[in-house]
N, C-alpha and C positions, 0 to 999 in steps of 0.2 A: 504494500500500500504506500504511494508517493503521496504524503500529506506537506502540504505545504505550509511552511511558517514564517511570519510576518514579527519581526521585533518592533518595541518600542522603548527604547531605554533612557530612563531618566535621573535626574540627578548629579550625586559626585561621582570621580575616578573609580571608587572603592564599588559602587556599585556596577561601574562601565565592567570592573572585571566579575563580574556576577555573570554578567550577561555574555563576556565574551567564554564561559565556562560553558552557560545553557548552553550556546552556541555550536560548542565543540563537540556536546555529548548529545546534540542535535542529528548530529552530522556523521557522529560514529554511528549511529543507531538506523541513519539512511534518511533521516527525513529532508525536504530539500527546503535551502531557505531564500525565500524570494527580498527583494529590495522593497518593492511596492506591498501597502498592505490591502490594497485593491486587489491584489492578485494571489492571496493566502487565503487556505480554510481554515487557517489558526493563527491568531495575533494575541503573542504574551506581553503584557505589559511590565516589566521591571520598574517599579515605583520607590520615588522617596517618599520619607513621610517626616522629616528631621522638624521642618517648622510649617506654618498655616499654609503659605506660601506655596510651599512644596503639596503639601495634601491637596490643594487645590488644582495644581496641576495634572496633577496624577489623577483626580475626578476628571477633569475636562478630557484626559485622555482619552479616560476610560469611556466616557459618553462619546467621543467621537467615533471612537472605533465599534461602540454599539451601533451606529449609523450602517455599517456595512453589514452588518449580521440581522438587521431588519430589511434594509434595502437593498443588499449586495448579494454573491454569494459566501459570505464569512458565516462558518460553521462553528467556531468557538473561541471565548476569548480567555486566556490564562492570565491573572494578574498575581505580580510575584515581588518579593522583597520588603520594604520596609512596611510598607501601606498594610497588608496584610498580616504583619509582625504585629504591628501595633494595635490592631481594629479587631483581628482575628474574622470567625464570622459573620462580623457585623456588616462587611462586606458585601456578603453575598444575599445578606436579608436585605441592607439600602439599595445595592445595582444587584437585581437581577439578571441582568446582561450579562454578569458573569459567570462561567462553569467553573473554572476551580481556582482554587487559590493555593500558592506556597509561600512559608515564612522563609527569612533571611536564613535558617539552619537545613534549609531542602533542596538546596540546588538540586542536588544529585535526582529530584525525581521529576525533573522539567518532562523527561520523555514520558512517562505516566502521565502527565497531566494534559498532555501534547495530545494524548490520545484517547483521552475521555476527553476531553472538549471537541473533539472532533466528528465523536459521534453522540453530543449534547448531554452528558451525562459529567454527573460532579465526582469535585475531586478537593482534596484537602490533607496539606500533610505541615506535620508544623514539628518538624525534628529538633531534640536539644541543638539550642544556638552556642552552647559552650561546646560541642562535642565533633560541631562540622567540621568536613576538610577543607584544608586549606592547600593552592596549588590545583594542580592537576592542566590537562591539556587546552589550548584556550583559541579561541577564533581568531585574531588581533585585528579589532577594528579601527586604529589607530593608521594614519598615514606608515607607508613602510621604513621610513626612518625612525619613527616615536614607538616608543612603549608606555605602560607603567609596570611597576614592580611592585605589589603589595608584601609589604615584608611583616607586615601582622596584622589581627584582626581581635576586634573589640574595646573596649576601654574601662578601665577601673576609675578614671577621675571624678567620676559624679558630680561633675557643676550642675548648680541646682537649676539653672533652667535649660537641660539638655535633656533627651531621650533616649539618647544612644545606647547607655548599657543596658535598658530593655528591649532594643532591636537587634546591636548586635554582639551582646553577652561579654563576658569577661575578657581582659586582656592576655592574649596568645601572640606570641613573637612565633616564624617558621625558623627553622632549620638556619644556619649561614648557606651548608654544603649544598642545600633543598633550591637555596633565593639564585647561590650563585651557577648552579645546573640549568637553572631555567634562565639567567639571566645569558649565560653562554649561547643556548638556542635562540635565543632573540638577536644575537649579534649575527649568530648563521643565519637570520634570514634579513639582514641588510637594517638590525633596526642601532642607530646611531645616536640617539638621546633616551636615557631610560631615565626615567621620573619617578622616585623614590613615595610611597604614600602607606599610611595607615590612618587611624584614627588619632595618633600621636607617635611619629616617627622617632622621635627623639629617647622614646624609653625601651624601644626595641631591645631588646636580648637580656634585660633583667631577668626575667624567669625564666629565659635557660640557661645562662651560662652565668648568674648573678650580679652582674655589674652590666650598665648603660655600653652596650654594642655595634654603637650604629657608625660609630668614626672606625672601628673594625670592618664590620662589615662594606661602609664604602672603598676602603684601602681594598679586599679582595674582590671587589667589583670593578672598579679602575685597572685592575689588570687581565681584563678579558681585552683582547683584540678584537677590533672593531666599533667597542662605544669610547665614544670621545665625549660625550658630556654625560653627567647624573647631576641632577635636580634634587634639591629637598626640599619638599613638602612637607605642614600637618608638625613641626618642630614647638615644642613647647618651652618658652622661656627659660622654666625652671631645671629644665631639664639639659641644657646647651650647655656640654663642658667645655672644658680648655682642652681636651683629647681634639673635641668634633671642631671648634676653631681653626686648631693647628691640621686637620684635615682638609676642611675649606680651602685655610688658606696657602696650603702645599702640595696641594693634590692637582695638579692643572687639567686634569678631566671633571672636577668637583665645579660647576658653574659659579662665579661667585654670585651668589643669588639664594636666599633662606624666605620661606615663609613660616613665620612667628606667630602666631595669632595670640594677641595681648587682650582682649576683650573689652577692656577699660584699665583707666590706671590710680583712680581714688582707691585706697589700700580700703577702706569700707565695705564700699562695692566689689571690692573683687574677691573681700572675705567671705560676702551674702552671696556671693557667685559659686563659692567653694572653689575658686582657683587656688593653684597650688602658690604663683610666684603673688609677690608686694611690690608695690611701686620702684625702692630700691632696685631689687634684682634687677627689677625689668630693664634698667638706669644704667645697672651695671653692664648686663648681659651686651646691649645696644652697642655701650662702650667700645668693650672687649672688641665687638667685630668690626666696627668701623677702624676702629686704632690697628689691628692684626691683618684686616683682609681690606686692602686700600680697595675702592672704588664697587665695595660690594653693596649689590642692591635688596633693600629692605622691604619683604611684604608680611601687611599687618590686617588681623580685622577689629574692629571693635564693635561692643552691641550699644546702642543708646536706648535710655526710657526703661532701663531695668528696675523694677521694683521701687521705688524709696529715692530714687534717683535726684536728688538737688538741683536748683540753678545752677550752685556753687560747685556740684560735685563734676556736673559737667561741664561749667567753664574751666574745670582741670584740666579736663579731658583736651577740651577743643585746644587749649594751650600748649599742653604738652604738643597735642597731633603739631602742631605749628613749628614748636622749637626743634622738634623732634626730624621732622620731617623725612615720615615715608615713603619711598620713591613709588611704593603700590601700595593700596587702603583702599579693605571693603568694608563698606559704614552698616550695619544693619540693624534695624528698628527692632526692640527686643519683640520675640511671642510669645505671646502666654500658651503655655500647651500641658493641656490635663498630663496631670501623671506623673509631674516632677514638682521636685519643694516651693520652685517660684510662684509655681501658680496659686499657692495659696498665700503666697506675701503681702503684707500690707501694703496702703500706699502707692496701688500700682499706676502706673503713669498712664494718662489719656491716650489716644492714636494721637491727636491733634498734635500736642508737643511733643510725642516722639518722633511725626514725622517734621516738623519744624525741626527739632535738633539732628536728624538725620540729612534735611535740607543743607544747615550750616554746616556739619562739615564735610559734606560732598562738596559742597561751594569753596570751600578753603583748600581743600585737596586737590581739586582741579588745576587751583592757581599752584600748588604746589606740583602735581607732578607734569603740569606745562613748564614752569623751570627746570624741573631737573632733566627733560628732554631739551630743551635752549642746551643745555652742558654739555648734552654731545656733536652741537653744529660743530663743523671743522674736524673732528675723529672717525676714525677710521675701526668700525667694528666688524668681527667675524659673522656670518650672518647663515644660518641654515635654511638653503632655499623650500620652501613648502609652497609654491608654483608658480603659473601666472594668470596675471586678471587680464580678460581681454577689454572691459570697459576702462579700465587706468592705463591700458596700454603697457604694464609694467610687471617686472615679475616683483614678490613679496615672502618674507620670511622672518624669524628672531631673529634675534640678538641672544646672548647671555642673560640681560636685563628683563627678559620678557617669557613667562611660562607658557606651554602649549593651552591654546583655548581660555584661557584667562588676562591675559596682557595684551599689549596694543603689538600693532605691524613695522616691518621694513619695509617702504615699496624704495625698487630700487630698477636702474636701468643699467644695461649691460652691453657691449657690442656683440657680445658672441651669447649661444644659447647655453640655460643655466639650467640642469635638472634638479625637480624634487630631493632632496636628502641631501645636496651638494653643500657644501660650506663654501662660501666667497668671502673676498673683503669691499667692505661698502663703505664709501667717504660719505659722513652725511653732510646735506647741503640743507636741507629745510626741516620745519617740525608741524605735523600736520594735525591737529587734532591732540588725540592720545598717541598717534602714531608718529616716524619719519621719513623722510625722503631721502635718497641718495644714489650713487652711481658705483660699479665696479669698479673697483682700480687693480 
């Protein structure tokens, strides 16, 4: 039986390899998978469910792709991951449209479920989330130079207005010998920047080998032939030693580029947050890398309208982001969501003024990282092609400065023709936007 299957996958990295796993065990199993979801009797949905935001989109999915299963020929729909982690099946009692559902601990039974939606009958499997495997065979649907590398899975930190360690269960670090096996196979198939992520990179290998592993682990990643840069994502303040600095900033395959996520920096709020670091650390950490790893670029997020949140506590905030200045910052309005401690907090702040302070400092961060783009007119950066636009007339790709699907562009022009995955070097000449302009040299 050739049943055809249509993805929809939504969300972060961590879940892109959820689905590039469905994928694989899709494909071993024979079933074939189609691009269009016009052209499927089966469209799984891989949903986040992390804030409102996200839940909301994962409904709209789902209600559109019910549109082909009443008017089309679409035979069933599978929705998978966080959304159904979290709801269970409440799911399948609010959308109907749905035949079966898996939690974030069932990949493994994607092809089950594939095949009772197929022929309209339900499905439901909600495996311990502590117990799933991690790894295995995967689709890559990443351009053929990019990967990611999920080197663990779940999180212990319980900040009180997160969900996460009820979706996706306790902190598990993989293997080094497991990350670096598969990280080997991704260079054999042409892939040149691998992008480090878990839920918190930074605490990797404490539970198996007892100390913080991730400046280890980079060092035996850096010596596979073939990837020239790793990315670190998902790094927690408190957690960045002076090991993972001096890797940074000696490793010349290690991008200089860290994403930190700080959330706020009144030591108050970030206690009623149940973060681990204080304003200090945070002070310090910042320090250390700008002073060790010259011209490395900083990404942060923070949440505004938390709980109890001050004028005062956020004119901190907005100050610090100023002095501070991050060359990437994502500002996000806090969500109240059932089922973590914030949401029964006092004092909880209106939409109004937390989209107002959400307002302010997108506005100020604009002006900030419009300057620190001005700083590279006249330099000359390495730039990995990822194609061309024929409406710009130009080809486009990063920088070091800039993460796959989250940072802004190169457009750049060339005399001679520049493929996918190549590295060039680009004099920049203008600043366009969030983006730059420039030419080969």
């Amino acid at each position: 039986m050739n049943i055809k299957v249509g993805f929809v996958s939504l969300g972060c990295p961590k879940n892109l390899m959820n689905t590039e796993r469905m994928l694989a065990l899709l494909a071993a199993e024979g079933f074939e998978i189609v691009a269009e979801d016009v052209d499927a009797d089966v469209v799984v949905i891989n949903t986040c469910a992390f804030i409102e935001s996200a839940k909301t989109e994962a409904i709209d999915n789902i209600l559109d792709i019910a549109w082909l299963k009443e008017h089309h020929t679409l035979k069933g729909i599978v929705v998978t991951g966080c959304l159904p982690q979290r709801y269970g099946d409440e799911i399948l009692k609010e959308l109907p449209e749905v035949n079966c559902i898996l939690g974030t601990g069932s990949v493994e039974k994607i092809c089950e479920a594939v095949r009772a939606a197929y022929h309209g009958t339900s499905y439901r499997a909600f495996d311990d989330i502590d117990a799933a495997p991690m790894g295995g065979e995967r689709v890559i649907t990443t351009p053929e130079y990019f990967a990611y590398l999920q080197i663990s899975e779940g999180c212990d930190n319980c900040c009180s207005y997160c969900v996460i360690p009820s979706i996706r269960g306790k902190f598990r670090s993989r293997p080094m010998s497991e990350l670096v096996e598969e990280a080997t196979e991704l260079a054999e198939l042409g892939i040149k920047e691998l992008c480090l992520i878990a839920q918190d990179t930074t605490r990797y290998g404490e539970d198996l080998y007892g100390t913080y592993a991730l400046d280890s682990l980079v060092s035996e990643l850096s010596q596979i032939e073939g990837i020239e840069w790793i990315r670190l994502l998902y790094c927690y303040p408190d957690r960045i030693t002076d090991g993972l600095i001096d890797e940074i900033a000696n490793n010349p395959k290690v991008v200089k580029y860290i994403d930190m996520p700080i959330q706020h920096i009144n030591d108050d709020i970030l206690r009623r947050m149940n973060r681990r670091s204080d304003k200090a650390q945070i002070v310090d950490v910042i320090g250390k890398l700008r002073e060790r790893v010259p011209g490395i670029i900083l990404r942060s997020t923070v949440i505004v309208g938390f709980p109890g949140e001050t004028n005062a506590q956020f004119e901190e905030l907005r100050k610090f982001l100023k002095e501070t200045r991050f060359q990437r910052l994502g500002v996000f309005p806090y969500s109240r969501e059932e089922g973590t401690p914030a949401y029964d907090f006092p004092d909880q702040v209106s939409e109004k003024v937390k989209e107002q302070r959400h307002a302010i400092l997108m506005e100020q961060q604009e002006r900030i990282h419009n300057e620190c783009n001005e700083a590279f007119l006249g330099k000359t950066l390495q730039v990995l092609c990822e194609g061309y636009d024929p409406v710009a007339e130009s080809f486009y790709g990063r920088s070091y400065a800039d993460a796959y699907d989250i940072d802004g562009k190169i457009y750049f022009s060339s005399s001679k023709n520049v493929h996918e995955g190549q590295f060039v070097n680009v004099s920049i000449t203008e600043v366009m936007d969030y983006d730059l302009v420039g030419k080969v040299i």
